[in-house]
N, C-alpha and C positions, 0 to 999 in steps of 0.2 A: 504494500500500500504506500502510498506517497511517492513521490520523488525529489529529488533535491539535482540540481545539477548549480557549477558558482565554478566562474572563469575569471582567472586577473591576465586580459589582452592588450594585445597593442591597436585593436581598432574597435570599433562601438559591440557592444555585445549584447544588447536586447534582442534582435534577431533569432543570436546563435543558441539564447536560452531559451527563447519559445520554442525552436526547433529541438531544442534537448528536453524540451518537456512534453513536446506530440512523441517524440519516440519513448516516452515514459510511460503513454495515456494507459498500457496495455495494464500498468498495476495497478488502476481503479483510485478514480478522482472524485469531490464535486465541488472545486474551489480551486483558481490558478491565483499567482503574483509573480511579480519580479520586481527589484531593487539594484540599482545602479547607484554610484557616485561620479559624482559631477560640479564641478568648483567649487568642492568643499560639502556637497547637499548630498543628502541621501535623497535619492527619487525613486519614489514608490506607487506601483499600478498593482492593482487588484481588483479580482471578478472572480463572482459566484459561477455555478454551472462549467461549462465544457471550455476548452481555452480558445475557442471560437470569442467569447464574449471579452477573455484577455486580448486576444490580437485587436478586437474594436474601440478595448480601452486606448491602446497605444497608439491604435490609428490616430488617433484625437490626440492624444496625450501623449507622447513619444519621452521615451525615457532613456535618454544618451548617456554616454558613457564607456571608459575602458573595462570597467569592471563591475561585475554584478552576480548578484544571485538567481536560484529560482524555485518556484517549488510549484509542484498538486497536492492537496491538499486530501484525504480521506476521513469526512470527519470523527471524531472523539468525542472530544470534550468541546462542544459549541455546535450549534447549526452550522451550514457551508452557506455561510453570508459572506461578504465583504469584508465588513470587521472581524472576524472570526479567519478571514484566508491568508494563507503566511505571503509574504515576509511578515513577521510582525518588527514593529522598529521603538527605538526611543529618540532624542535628539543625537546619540552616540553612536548608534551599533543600529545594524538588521542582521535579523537571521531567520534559517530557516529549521524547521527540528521534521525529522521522522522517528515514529515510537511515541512514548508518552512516560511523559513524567509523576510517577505516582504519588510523591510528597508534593504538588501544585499546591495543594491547599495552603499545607503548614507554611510553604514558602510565599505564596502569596499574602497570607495576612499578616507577614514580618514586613514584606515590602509597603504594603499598604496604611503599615502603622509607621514607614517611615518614612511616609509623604510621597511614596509614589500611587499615579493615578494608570490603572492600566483600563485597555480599551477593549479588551474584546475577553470571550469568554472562556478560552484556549489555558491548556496545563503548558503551551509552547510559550508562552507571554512573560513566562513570569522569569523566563532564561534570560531572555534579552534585558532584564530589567537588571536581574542580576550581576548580569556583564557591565551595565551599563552606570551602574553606580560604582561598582570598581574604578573605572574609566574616572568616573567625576572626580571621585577620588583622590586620582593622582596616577591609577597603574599605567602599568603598560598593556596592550591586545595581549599580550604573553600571558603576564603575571593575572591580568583580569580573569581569564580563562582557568588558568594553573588553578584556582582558588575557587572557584564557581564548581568546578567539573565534580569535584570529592560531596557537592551538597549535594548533588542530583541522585534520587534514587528510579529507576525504572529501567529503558532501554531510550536509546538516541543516535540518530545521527545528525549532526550541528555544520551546520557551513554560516559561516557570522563574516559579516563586513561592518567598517571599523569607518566613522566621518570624515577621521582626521589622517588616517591611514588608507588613501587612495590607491596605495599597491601593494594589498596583501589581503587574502582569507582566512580564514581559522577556521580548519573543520575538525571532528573528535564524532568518536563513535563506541559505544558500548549497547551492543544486544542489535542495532541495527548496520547492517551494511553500509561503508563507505570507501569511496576509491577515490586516489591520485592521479589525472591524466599529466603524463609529459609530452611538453606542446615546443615548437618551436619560437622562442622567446614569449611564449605564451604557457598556463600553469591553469589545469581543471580541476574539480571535481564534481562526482558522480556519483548516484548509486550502486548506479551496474555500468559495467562496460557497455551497452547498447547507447547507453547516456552519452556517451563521450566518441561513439564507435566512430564519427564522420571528422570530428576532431583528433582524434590521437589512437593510435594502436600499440602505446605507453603507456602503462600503468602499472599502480603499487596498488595492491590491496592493504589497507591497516588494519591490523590484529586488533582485536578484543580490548578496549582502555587504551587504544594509541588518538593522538591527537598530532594535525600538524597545521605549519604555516607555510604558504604559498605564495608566491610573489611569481613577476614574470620570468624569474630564471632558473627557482628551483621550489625544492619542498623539504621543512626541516620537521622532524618525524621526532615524536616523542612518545614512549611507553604511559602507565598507568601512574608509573612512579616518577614521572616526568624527567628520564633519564632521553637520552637522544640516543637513535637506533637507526638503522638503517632496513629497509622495507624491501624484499626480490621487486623490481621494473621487469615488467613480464611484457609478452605481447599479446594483446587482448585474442586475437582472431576475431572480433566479434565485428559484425559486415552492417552497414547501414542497408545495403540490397536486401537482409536477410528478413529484415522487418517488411519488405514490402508487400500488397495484396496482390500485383500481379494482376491478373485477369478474375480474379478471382473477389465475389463480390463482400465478401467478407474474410478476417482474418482466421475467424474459425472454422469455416468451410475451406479455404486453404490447409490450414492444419489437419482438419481430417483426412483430404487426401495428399496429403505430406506421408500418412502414417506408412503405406507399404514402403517406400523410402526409408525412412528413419528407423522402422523399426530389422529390416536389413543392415541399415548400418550398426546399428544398436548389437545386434546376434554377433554379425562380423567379430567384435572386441571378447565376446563369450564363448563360438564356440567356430572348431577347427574343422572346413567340411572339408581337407582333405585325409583325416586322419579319423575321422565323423564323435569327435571327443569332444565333450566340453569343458570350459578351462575358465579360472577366474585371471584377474591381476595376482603379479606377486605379492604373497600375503606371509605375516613371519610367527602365525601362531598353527597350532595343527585345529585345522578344520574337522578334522573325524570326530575331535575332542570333544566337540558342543552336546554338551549333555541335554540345552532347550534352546531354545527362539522363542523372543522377545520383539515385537512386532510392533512400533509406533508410529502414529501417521494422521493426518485430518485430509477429511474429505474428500474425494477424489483417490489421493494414495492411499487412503485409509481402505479403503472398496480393492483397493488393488492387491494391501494384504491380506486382506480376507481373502483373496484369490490365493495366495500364497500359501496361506495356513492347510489349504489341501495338499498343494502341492509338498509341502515341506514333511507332514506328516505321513502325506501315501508313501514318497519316495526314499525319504532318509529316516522314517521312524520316530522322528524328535516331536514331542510337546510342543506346541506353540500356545502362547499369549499373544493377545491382539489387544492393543486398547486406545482410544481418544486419546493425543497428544493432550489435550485442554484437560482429560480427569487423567491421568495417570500418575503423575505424583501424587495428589491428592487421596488417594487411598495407601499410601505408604504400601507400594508393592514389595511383594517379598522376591528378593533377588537370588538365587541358584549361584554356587560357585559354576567356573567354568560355561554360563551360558553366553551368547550370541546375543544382543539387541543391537537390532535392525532398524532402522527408522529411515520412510522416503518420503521426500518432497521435493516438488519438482524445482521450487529455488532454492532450495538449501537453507534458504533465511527463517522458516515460518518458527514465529518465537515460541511457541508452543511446545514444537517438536524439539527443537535449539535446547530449550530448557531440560525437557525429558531426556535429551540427548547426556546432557552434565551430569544430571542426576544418576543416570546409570554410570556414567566414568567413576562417580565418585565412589559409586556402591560395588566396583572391580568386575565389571560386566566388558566383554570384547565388544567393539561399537563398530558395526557396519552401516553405510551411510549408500541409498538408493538416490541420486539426484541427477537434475540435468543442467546443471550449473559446477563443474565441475572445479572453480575456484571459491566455491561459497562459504559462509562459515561450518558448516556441519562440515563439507570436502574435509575440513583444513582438520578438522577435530578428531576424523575416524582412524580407527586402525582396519580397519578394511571399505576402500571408496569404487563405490561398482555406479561408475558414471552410465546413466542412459544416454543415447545420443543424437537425441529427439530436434536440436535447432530453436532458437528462440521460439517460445509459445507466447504468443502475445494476446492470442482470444484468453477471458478472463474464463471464461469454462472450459478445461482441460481435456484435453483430448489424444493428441498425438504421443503427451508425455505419459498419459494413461496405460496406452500399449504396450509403447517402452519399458515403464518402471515392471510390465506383465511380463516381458521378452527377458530382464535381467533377472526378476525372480523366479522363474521358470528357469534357467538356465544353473543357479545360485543353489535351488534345490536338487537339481538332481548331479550338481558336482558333488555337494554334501554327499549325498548316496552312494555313491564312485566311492570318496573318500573313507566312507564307513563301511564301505564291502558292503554293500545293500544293492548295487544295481550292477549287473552283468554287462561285460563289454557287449553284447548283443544285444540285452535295454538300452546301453546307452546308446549303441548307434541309431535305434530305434526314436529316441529323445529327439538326438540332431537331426534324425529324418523326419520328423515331423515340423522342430523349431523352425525347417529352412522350407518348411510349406507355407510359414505362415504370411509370409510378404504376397505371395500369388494368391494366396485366400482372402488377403485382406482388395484387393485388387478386382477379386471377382465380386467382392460384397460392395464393393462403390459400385459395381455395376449397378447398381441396384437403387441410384439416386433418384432417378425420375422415378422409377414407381411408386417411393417412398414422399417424395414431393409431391406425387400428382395423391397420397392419401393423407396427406396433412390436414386438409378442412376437414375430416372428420373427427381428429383430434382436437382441435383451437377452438371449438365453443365449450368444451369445457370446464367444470370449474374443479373436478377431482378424477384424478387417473392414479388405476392402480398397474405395477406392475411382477409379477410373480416368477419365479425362475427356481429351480433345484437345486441340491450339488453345486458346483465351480457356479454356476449361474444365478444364485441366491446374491452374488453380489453384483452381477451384473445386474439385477432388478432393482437393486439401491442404486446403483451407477444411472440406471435410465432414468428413475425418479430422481434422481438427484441432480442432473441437465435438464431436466423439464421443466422444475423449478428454477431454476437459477437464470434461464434465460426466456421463457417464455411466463412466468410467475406463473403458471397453473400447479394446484397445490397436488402433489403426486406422493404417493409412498410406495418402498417395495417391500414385497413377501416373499418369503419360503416359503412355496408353494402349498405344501403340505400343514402349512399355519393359518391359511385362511379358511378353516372351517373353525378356528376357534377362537374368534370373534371377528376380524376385517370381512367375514362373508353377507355380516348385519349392512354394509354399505352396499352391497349391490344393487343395481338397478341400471334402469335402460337411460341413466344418463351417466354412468359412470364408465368410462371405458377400459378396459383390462388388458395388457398388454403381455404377452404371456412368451418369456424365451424357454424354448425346449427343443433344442438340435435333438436328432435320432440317436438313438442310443441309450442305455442302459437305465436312466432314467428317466426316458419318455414316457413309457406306459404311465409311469404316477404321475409326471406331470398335466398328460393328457386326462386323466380322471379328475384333477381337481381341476381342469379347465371346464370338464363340461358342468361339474357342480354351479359354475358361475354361470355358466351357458343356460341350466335348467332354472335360474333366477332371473332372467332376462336381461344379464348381461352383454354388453359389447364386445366381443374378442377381437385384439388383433393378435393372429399370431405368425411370430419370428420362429422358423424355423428350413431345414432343406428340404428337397425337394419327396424324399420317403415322406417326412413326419406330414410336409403340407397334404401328400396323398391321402395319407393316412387318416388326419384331426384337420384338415384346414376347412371342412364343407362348414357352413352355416356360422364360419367367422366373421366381421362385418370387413375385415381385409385381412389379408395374408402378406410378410414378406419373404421371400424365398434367399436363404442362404448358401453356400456351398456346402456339400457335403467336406467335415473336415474330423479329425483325429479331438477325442474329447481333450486331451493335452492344450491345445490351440482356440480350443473354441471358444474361452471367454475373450483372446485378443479379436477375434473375428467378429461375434456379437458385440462387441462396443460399437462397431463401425453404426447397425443400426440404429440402436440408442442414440447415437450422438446424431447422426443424420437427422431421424424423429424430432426430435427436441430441435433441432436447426430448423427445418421447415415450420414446425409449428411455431418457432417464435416470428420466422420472417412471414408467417400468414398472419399471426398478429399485430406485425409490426414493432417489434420492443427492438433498444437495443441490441444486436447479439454479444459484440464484441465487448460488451460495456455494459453490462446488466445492473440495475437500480442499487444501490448500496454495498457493492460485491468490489474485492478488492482482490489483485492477481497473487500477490504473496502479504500473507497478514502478518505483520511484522511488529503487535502486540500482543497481551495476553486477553 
């Protein structure tokens, strides 16, 4: 959520920060600003809504300058008004914050009892004030900062420009991502490399408590304990083309059919089709070892472990836990010598998972990290990093990286089982003969766009959809319901199949429509039983399935979509295709956002 990008250049830079803040929009906004200095003036434009409404402020209002900030705004703590959209400033300082500050309170009502007046309703306001009484003070931008950063309790990332200090920034980051771009006599920062991608393919990531200062010729990098350190200048790869739509009329519907791509490339790093074996990265602890798996993740990746906890258990034998990133501390789990916690997310950042992450380091758990952000902070923390290689995802409903994170756990599970003497060199080649169906499966299942398009108005006058699924497909029914919602706001839930006779069957009716995945195989016959129960209550079916099960169950559904016939291994990567399709059409029949869904943010980067 949010973004922050702040450049000290040698030519005006309101431009280059609008433009670093539309390649942001994909982590969910509803409030833009920016802040320039200029003959001494801090010059500040703000606007509610889309940065449409920002660029009209500027038209009018133009805000020059070598050096400036910027930010989107996700909001917290305030409405997404005006006064509530960062920068937020005092006569000293602006800045911008990502994250939230959870002692706002007790720090606000010291500042307020010491004569300052703040203006908006933000836990980010009361930093700038902070800073900014320093400054009055007597400090230096340095010392100011040094002194402020130890009060703050929460997660942040800070990029602050300074009235009297026309060449220089001060960003600091704790719990929230931030980056250093190296520029040619010119000095960025960002949140993500995509922020900076058209500007510089230099950059330091800062650890955890580092803090630095930026000026047009360098960047002076400081740890927790404000010692001076030096940060790896990597080169991003990250492509400004990589974000674009293409022909394609949304970023999300590109992303899905990105997936047989990506998830090819994604296998390629897992597994060896000339030797037909599967393989991780080098790792320095024994894998056979893992007595359990430990499973944490929100939303989307969280559907994907559930996908995995089949896998891990059929193939290699092991226990798995699954749990909410947001509850798992909170019941003080009990942690196993010798187990494995897993935890994916497709940026690496979501504080949720971040936190859960620590918490098992500290409690002597091995930490494997599923991500598609392969410099992020979980990367940086794991001792085992199984990168998807999914490409910027910039639709805020997840899709491409969904596959992916399926293709590495798939692939993660049954090396375990190698490793534990559980799977025969003949399963295993049986594994990679299937894993390397999955790009052509997923290929034939786009085929399948227009049908799925041309039954979308059957779906969008509704106001409740269920969806039911079995086995490996119980989370794909969450998966559907969970893209329904998120982009078309029809309110959806999913079942295991076998659960809704004992009570979600009270909601049937002939305006409820029932969505039902059941590829052929082993668990069809039950799935087809409690499909017609719903059937014999006058409900709506659609059903997903190939082209046996449609023979078989499809007569007297209100539509069918036919899938390929594929290896039960594979078929929850396959089945996403139409979920995520469904839920596409039916929100472009509604008309919502897609790419940008009402209060929904690409990576949540608070608790």
């Amino acid at each position: 959520m949010c973004g922050i990008i702040g450049i000290v250049g040698k030519d005006a830079v309101a431009d280059r920060l609008v433009d670093g803040l539309k390649r942001m929009e994909y982590r969910g906004y509803d409030s833009a600003g920016v802040c320039t200095i200029e003959s001494g003036q801090l010059v500040r434009r703000r606007a509610p809504g889309k940065l449409a409404n920002l660029v009209a402020e500027l038209s009018g209002n133009p805000a020059p300058g070598n050096i400036g900030i910027a930010h989107t705004r996700w909001a917290t703590h305030g409405a997404p008004t005006a006064e509530n959209a960062h920068p937020h400033a005092t006569g000293e300082v602006a800045l911008v914050h990502n994250g939230i500050i959870e002692n706002f309170k007790t720090l606000r009502d010291e500042l307020v009892a010491d004569g300052h007046t703040l203006e908006s309703e933000t836990d980010s306001e009361v930093v700038a004030h902070l800073v900014s009484r320093e400054i009055e003070n007597g400090a230096s931008p340095q010392d100011a900062v040094k002194s402020v950063l130890p009060r703050l309790r929460g997660a942040f990332a800070l990029a602050i420009a300074f009235r009297q200090h026309p060449g220089m920034l001060i960003g600091a980051r704790l719990g929230s991502p931030l980056v250093v771009g190296y520029g040619e006599g010119e000095m960025f920062l960002g949140s993500d490399a995509l922020a900076l991608a058209p500007l510089t393919q230099k950059i330091a990531y800062l650890d955890e408590g580092d803090w630095v200062v930026i000026d047009q010729a360098a960047a002076t990098i400081y740890d927790s304990e404000n010692n001076r350190v030096e940060r790896e200048v990597t080169t991003s790869g990250a492509s400004a083309a990589a974000v674009e739509k293409g022909n394609y009329r949304h970023y999300m519907q590109k992303e899905i059919f990105e997936q047989p791509t990506v998830v090819a490339q994604t296998l390629s790093s897992y597994v060896h089709q000339a030797d037909e074996t599967v393989a991780l990265p080098q790792i320095d602890f024994d894998l056979s070892a893992i007595n359990r798996v430990t499973i944490v993740a929100c939303g989307t990746s969280y559907y994907a472990g559930m996908v995995a906890k089949y896998w891990f258990e059929q193939f290699a034998r092991v226990p798995v836990d699954i749990d909410f990133a947001s509850e798992f501390r909170y019941r003080e789990p009990v942690l196993e010598d010798g187990g494995l916690s897993l935890f994916i997310s497709q940026s690496g950042e979501t504080a949720d998972t971040l936190a859960a992450l620590r918490y098992c380091k500290e409690h002597g758990q091995t930490i494997g990290v599923v991500v598609n952000v392969p410099t992020s902070s979980m990367a940086r923390e794991a001792d085992l990093l199984l990168p998807t290689h999914a490409g910027p995802e910039i639709g805020v409903a997840s899709t491409k990286a969904f596959t992916c994170q399926l293709a590495v756990l798939a692939a993660l599970a049954a090396h375990m089982a190698v490793k534990k003497g559980l799977m025969s060199r003949d399963e295993e080649r049986e594994v990679v003969k299937h894993l390397l169906e999955a790009p052509a499966a997923l290929n034939a299942a786009l085929d399948h766009d227009e049908d799925i398009a041309g039954m979308a108005h059957l779906i969008a006058p509704a106001r409740d959809v269920l969806y039911l699924g079995r086995g490996p497909d119980f989370p794909l029914a969450l998966e559907g319901a969970l893209k329904l919602k998120e982009i078309s706001y029809i309110h959806a839930e999913g079942y295991a199949s076998g659960e809704m006779k004992h009570g979600p069957i009270a909601l049937i009716d002939e305006h409820v429509p029932v969505i039902v995945l059941a590829p052929s195989g082993p668990l069809f016959e039950k799935t087809v039983s409690n499909m017609q129960e719903v059937n014999a209550r006058g409900g709506k079916i659609v059903l997903i399935s190939d082209e046996e099960g449609l023979a078989e169950a499809g007569e007297g559904c209100m539509a069918t979509i036919q899938m390929p016939r594929v290896h039960p291994l594979i078929a929850p990567l396959v089945y996403a295709v139409p979920v995520q399709l469904l839920a596409y059409h039916v929100a472009c029949a509604k008309g919502t956002d897609v790419d940008q869904p009402r209060n929904l943010a690409k990576s949540v980067t608070v608790e």
